[in-house]
N, C-alpha and C positions, 0 to 999 in steps of 0.2 A: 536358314541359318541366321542365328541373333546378329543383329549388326556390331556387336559387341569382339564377337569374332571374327568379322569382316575385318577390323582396321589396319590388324596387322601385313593384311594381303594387298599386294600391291594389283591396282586396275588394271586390264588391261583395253587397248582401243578393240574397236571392232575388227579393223583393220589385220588384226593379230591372229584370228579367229577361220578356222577351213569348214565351211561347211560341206559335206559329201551328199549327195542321192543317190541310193541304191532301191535301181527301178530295173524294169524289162518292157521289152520293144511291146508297142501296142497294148501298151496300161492304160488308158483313161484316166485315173487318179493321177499316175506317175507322169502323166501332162500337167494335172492340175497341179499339184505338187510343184514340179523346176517352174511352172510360172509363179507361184509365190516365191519359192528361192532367187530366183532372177529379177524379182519385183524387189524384195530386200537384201538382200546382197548389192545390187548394184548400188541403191539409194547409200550406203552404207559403205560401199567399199571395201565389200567383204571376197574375199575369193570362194571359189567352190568347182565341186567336182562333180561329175556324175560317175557310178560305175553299172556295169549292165551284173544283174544276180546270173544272167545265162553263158556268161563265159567263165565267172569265177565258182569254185565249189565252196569254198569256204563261205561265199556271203550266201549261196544258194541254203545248205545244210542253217547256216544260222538267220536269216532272214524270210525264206520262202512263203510263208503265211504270213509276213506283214507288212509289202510289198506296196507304194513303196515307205523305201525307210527314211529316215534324214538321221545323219550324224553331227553335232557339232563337236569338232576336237577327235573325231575320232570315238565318241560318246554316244549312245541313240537319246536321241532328242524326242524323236517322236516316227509315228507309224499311223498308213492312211492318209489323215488328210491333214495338211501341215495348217496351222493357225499361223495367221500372216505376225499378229501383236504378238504372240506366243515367241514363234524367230525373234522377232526385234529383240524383245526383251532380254533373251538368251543371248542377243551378240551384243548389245550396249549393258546390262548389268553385270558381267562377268568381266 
C-alpha cells in the first residue's frame, strides 16, 4: 500500500497485536514454527496463542494442509515455516 494511504491510519504498538499458531501434536515444523513466535513475540512484547487443529473442526476443515499456520489479528500470515524478519515486520509496521 502507498504510504500516501497510510497517513490517515493510525499506528499501532506491537503490543496491540495476537498472534495465533495453529499446529498439532508431534509436527516438527509446528516446533520450529512457536520457537520463532516465542523468539519474537517475546523480544516484542507481543501476546500469542497456540491452538491444536485436532480438537477444533473449523481450523481442521480450513487449515489441515498447511499445518502449521500463524495468524496475526486473526488474519493468516503465513503457512510452514514462519520467517523470523517476516513476524517482526508484520508486528512493528502495522
Amino acid at each position: 500500500m502507498s504510504p500516501l494511504f497510510r497517513r490517515g491510519r493510525a499506528r499501532r504498538s506491537p503490543q496491540d497485536h495476537l498472534v495465533t499458531l495453529v499446529r498439532k501434536p508431534g509436527c516438527h515444523l509446528c516446533d520450529d514454527a512457536q520457537a520463532v513466535i516465542e523468539k519474537v513475540c517475546g523480544e516484542l512484547g507481543v501476546p500469542w496463542e497456540q491452538k491444536d487443529i485436532t480438537q477444533d473442526e473449523e481450523l481442521h476443515r480450513q487449515y489441515w494442509e498447511q499445518i502449521p499456520v500463524v495468524l496475526v489479528d486473526g488474519e493468516q500470515h503465513t503457512f510452514w515455516r514462519v520467517n523470523e524478519e517476516r513476524l517482526r515486520r508484520a508486528l512493528e509496521e502495522s
